[in-house]
C-alpha positions as CSV (number, residue, x, y, z in Angstrom):
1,X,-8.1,-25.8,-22.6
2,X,-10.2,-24.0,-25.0
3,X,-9.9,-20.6,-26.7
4,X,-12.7,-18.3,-27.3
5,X,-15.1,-21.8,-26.5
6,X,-18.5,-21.4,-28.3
7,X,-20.7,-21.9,-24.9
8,X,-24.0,-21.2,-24.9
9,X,-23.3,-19.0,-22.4
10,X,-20.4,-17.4,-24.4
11,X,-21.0,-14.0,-26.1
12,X,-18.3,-12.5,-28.5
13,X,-19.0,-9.6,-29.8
14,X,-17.0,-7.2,-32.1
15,X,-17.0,-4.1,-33.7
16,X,-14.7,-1.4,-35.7
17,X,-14.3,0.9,-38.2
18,X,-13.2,4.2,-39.1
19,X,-16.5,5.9,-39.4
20,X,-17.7,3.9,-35.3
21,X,-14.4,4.8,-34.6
22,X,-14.8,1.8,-32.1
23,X,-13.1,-0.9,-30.8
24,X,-16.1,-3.2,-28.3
25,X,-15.6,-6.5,-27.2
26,X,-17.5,-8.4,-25.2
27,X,-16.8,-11.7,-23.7
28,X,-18.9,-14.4,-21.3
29,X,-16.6,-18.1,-20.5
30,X,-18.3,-20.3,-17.7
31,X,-16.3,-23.7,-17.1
32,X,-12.6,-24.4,-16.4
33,X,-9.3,-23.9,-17.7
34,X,-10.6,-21.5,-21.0
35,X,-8.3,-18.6,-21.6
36,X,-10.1,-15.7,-23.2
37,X,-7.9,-12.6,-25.1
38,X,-8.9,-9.5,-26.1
39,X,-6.4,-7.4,-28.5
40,X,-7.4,-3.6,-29.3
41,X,-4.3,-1.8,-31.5
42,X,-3.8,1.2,-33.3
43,X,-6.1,3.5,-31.4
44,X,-9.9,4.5,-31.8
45,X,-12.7,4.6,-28.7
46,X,-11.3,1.0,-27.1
47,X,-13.9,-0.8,-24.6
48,X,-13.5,-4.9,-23.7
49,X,-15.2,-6.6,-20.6
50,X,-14.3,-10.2,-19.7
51,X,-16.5,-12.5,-17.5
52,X,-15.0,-16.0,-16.3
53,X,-17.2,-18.4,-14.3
54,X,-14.9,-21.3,-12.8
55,X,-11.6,-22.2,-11.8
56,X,-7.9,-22.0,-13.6
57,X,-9.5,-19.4,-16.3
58,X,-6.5,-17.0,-17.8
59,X,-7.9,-13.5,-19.6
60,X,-5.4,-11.0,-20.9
61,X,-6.6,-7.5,-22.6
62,X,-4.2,-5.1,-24.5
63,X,-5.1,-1.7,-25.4
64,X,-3.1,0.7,-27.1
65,X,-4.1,4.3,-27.5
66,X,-7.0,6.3,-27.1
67,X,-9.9,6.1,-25.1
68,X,-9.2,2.8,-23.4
69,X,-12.0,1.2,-20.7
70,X,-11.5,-2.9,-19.6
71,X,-13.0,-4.6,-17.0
72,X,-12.3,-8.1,-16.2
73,X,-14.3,-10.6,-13.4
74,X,-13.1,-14.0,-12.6
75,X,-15.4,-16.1,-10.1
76,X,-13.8,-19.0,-8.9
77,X,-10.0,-20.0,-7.8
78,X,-6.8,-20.6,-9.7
79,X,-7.6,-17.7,-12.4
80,X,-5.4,-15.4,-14.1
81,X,-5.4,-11.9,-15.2
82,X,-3.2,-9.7,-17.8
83,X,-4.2,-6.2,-18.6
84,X,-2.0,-3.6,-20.4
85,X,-3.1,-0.1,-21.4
86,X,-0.8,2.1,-23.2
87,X,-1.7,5.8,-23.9
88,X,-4.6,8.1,-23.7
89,X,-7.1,7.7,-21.1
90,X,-7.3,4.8,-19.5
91,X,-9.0,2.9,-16.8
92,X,-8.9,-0.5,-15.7
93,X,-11.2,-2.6,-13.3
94,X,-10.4,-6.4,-12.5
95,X,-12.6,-8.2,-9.9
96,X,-11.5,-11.8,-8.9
97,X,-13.5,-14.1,-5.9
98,X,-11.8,-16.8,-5.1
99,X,-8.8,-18.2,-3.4
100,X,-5.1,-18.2,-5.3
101,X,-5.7,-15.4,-8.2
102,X,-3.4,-13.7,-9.7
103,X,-3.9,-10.1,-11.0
104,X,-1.5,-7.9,-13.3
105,X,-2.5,-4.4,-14.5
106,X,0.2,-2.2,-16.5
107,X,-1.1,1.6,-17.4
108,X,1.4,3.4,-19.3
109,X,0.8,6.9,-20.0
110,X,-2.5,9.5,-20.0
111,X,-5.3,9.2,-17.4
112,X,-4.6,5.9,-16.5
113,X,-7.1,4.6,-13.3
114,X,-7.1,1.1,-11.8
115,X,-9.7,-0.5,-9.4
116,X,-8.9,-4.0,-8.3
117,X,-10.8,-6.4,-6.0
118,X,-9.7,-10.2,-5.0
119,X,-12.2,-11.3,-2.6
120,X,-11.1,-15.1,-1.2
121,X,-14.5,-15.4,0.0
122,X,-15.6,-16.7,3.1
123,X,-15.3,-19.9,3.9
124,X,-12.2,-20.5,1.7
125,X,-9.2,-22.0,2.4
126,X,-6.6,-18.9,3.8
127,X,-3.7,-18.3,5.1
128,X,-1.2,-19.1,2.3
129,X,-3.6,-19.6,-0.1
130,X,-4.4,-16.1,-0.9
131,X,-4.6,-13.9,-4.1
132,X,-1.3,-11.9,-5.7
133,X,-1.8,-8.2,-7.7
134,X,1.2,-6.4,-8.9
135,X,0.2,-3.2,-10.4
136,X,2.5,-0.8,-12.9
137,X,1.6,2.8,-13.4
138,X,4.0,5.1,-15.7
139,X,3.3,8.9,-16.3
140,X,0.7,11.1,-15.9
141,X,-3.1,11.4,-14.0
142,X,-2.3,7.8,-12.2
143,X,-4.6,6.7,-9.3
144,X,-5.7,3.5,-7.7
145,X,-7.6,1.3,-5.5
146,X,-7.2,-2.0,-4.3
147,X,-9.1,-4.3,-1.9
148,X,-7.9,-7.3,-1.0
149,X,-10.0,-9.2,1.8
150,X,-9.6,-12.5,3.6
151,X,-6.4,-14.0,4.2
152,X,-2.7,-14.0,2.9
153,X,-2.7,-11.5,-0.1
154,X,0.3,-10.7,-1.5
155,X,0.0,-7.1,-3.1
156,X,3.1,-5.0,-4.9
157,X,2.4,-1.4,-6.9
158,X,5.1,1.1,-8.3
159,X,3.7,4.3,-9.9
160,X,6.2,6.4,-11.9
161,X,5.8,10.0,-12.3
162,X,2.8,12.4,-12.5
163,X,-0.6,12.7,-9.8
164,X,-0.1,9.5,-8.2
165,X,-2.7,8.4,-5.5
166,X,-3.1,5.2,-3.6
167,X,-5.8,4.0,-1.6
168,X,-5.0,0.2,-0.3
169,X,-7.1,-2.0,2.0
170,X,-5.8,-5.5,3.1
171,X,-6.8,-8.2,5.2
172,X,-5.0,-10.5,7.4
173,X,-1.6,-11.6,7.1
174,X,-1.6,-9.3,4.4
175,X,2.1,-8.6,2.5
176,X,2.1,-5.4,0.7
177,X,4.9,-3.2,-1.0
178,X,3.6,0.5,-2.3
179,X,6.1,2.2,-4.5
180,X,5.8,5.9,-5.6
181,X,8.4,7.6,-8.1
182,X,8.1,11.8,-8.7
183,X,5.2,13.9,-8.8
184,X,1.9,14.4,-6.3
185,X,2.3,11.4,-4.3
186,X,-0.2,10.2,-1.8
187,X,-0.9,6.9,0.2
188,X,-3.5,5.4,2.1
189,X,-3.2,1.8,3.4
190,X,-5.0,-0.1,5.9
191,X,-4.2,-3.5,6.7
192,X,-6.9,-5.5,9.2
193,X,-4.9,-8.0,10.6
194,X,-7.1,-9.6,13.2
195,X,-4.3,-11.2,15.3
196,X,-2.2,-13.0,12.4
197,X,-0.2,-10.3,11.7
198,X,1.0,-8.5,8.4
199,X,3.4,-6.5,6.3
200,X,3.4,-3.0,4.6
201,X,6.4,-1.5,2.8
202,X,5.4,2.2,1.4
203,X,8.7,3.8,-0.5
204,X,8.3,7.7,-1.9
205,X,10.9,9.6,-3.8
206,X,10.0,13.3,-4.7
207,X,7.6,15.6,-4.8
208,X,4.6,16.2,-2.9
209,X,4.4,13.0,-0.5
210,X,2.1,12.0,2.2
211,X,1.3,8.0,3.8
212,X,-1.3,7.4,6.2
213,X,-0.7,3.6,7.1
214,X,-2.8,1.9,9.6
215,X,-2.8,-2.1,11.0
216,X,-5.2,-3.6,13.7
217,X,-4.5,-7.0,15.2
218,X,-7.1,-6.7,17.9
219,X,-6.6,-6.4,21.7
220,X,-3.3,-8.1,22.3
221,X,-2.8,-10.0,19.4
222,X,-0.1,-8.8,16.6
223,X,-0.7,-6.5,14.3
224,X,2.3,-6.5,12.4
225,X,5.6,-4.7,10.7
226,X,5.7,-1.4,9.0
227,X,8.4,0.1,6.9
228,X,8.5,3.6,5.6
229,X,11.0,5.4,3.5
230,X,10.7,9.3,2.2
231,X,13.3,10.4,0.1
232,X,12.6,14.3,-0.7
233,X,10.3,17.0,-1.1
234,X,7.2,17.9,1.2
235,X,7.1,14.3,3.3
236,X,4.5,14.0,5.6
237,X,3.7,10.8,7.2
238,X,0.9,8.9,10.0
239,X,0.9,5.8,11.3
240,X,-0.8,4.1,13.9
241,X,-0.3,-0.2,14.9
242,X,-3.1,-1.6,17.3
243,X,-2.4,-4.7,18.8
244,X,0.4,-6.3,20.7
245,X,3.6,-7.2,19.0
246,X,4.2,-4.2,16.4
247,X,7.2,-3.2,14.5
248,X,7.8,0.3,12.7
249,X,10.8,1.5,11.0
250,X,11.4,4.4,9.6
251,X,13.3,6.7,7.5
252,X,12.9,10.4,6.0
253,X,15.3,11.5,4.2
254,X,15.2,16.0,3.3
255,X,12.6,18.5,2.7
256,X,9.3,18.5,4.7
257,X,9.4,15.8,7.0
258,X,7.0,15.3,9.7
259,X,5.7,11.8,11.4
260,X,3.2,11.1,13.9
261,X,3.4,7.3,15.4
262,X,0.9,5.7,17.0
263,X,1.3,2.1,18.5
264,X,-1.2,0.5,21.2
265,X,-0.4,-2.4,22.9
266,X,2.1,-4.6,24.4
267,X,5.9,-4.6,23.4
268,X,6.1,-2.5,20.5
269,X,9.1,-1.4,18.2
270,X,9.7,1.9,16.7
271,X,13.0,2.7,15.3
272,X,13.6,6.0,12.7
273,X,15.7,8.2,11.2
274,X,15.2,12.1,10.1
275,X,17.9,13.6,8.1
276,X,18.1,17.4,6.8
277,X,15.5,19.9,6.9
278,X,12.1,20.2,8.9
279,X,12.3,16.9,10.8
280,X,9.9,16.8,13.3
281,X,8.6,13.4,15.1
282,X,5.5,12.8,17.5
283,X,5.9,8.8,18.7
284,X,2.5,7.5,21.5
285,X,3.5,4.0,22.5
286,X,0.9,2.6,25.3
287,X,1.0,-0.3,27.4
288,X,4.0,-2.1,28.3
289,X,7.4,-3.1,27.2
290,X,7.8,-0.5,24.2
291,X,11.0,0.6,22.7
292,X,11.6,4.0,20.5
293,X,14.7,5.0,19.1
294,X,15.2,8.0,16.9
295,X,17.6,10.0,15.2
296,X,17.6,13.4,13.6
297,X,20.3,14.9,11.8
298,X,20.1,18.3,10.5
299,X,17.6,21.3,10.5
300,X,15.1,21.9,12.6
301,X,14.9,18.8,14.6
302,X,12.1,18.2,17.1
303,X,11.3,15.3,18.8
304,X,8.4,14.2,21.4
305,X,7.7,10.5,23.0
306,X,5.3,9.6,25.2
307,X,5.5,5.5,26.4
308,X,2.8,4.1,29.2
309,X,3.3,1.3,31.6
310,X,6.0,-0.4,32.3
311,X,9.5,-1.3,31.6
312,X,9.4,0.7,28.6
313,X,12.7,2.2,26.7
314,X,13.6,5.8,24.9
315,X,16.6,6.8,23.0
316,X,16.6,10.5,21.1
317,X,19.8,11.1,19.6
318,X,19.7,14.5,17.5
319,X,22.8,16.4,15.7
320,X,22.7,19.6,14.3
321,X,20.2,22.8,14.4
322,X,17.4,23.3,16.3
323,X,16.9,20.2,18.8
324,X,14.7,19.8,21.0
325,X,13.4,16.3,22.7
326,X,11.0,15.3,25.6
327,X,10.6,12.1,26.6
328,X,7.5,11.1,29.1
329,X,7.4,8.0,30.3
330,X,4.4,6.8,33.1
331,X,4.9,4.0,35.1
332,X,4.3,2.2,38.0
333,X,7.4,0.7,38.7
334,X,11.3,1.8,38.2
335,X,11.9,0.0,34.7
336,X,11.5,2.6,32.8
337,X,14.9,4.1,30.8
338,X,15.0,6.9,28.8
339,X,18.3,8.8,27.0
340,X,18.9,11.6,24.9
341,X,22.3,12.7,23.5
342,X,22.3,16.3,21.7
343,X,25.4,17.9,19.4
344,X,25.3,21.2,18.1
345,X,23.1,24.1,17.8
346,X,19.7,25.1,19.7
347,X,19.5,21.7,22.5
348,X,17.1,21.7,24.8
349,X,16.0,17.9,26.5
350,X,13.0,17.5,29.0
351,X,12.8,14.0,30.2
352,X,9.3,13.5,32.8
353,X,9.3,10.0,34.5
354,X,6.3,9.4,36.8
C-alpha cells in the first residue's frame, strides 16, 4: 500500500490561507492498493477531487464547514470511498466503474447534494459481485441521485429532515432501501430488472411525501418485490411491476393517502393497508393468477380493483366512514373470487364479473 505515492502521474496540489480563503486539493493515483485522503477543517471555500486508476484503491475526503465541493472517480474493482461533509453548502459527486465498490457519502447540514454513479461495466463479472452505496443526509436543502447499472447493487439512503428529494435508478437484481425522515419528501425509483428480479424498500415519515416506484422484468419473467410504508402527512404514492412474478406490500398510515398500483403479468401479489384519513386505492393487475387484498380503516375510504384473466382473487375489507369498493374481474373461465366485507358508515360494494 502506498500513501499519497509520488507517481508520475500523481498530482498533489494545495492551497490555503486567510486572505485565498481556500482550501484546493487535487489528487491523480493510477496503480493498486494506494489509499489517498484529503482532510479540509475549520472552514473557508473547501474544493478536493480524487482520481484512482486500478483496483483495491481506498479515498476518503472530510470537509467541515463552508463552501464544501468533492468529487471522487475510482476506475477499476475492489475500490473504496469515504466522504463526509459537515455544514454549509455542500455537494458531493463519487463515480466508481467497476465491479465490488463500495461508496459512503455523509452530508450533515446546509445545501448538501449528492450524485453517485457505480457502473460494473459491461462485460464484468455480475450477479453477486456488484457495487454497495449507503448514503446519510441530515437537515436542510438535501437531494440526490444515484445510478447504479449492471447487476446485484446493493443501495441503502436515509435523509433526515428538511427538502428531501430522491431520484434512484437500479439495475438488475438490484436491493435497495430509501429512507425519508420529516420535511418535503419525494421519491423516484426505477429498478430494470430484466428477468432476475429485485428489491425496493421506500419508508416516509412526515410531511409532504410522494414515491413513484417502478420495476420491469420483461415479458414474463420476474420483476420483483416492493414494500412501501407512509407514516403521516400528505402521502401520495404510484407504482407499477411489469413482468411475471411480482410482489407489493403496502402500508399508509394518516393524512393524505392515495395509491395507484399497477402490476402486468402473470401471478402477482398485492397486499395493503390504509388507515385514517383520505385513503383512497386504485389496484390494475392483468393477466392471470393475481391476488389483491386491502384494508382501509378510517375516513374516507375508497377502493377500486380491476384483475384480467383467469383465476384471479380480490379481498376489500373496509371499516369506518365513507366506503366504497368495486371489484371487476374479466375472465374467461369461472375461477375468479372476489369478497368485500364493509362495517360502519357510508358502504356501498359493486362487484362486476364477466
Amino acid at each position: 500500500m502506498s500513501t499519497l505515492k509520488p507517481l508520475a502521474a500523481c498530482m498533489f496540489l494545495i492551497f490555503s490561507g486567510q486572505a485565498l480563503a481556500a482550501n484546493t486539493a487535487l489528487q491523480i493515483q493510477d496503480g493498486a492498493d494506494n489509499e489517498a485522503v484529503i482532510e479540509q477543517l475549520n472552514g473557508d471555500g473547501n474544493f478536493a477531487d480524487q482520481t484512482q486508476l486500478g483496483d483495491l484503491n481506498h479515498s476518503a475526503i472530510t470537509q467541515d464547514g463552508n463552501s464544501n465541493t468533492a468529487i471522487t472517480q475510482q476506475n477499476g474493482p475492489l475500490n473504496q470511498t469515504e466522504l463526509a461533509q459537515v455544514g454549509n453548502l455542500n455537494s458531493a459527486s463519487v463515480y466508481q466503474v467497476g465491479y465490488n465498490n463500495v461508496g459512503e457519502i455523509t452530508q450533515l447540514g446546509d445545501g448538501n447534494q449528492i450524485a453517485l454513479s457505480q457502473d460494473q461495466g459491461y462485460g464484468e463479472p455480475y450477479l453477486l459481485n456488484g457495487s454497495t452505496a449507503a448514503l446519510y443526509q441530515q437537515g436542510n436543502n438535501n437531494s440526490l441521485m444515484v445510478d447504479q447499472t449492471w447487476y446485484g447493487n446493493n443501495l441503502t439512503v436515509v435523509t433526515l429532515g428538511d427538502d428531501n428529494s430522491m431520484q434512484v435508478v437500479q439495475g438488475g437484481f438490484g436491493r435497495a432501501q430509501l429512507q425519508q425522515v420529516g420535511s418535503g419528501n419525494a421519491v423516484i425509483f426505477e429498478q430494470q430488472n430484466a428477468g432476475f428480479g429485485g428489491s425496493m424498500d421506500v419508508s416516509q415519515s412526515g410531511n409532504n411525501n410522494s414515491a413513484s416506484m417502478g420495476q420491469s422484468g420483461g415479458g414474463r419473467y420476474h420483476a420483483g418485490t416492493a414494500t412501501l410504508q407512509q407514516n403521516g402527512d400528505n402521502n401520495q404514492a404510484s407504482v407499477g411491476q411489469y413482468g411475471g412474478f411480482n410482489e407489493l406490500s403496502f402500508s399508509q398510515e394518516g393524512n393524505g393517502n392515495e395509491l395507484d398500483a399497477y402490476q402486468g403479468g402473470r401471478s402477482t401479489v398485492l397486499v395493503g393497508s390504509s388507515t385514517g384519513d383520505f385513503n383512497r386505492a386504485e389496484v390494475s393487475q392483468s393477466m392471470d393468477g393475481n391476488n389483491a387484498e386491502l384494508t382501509q380503516v378510517g375516513s374516507e375510504n375508497v377502493v377500486q380493483i380491476e384483475q384480467g384473466a383467469y383465476n384471479s382473487n380480490a379481498q376489500v375489507s373496509q371499516i369506518g366512514m365513507a366506503n366504497q369498493a368495486t371489484l371487476v374481474q374479466s375472465s374467461w373461465d369461472v375461477s375468479a373470487s372476489a369478497s368485500v366485507m364493509q362495517n360502519g358508515s357510508g358502504n356501498l360494494a359493486t362487484i362486476h364479473q364477466r
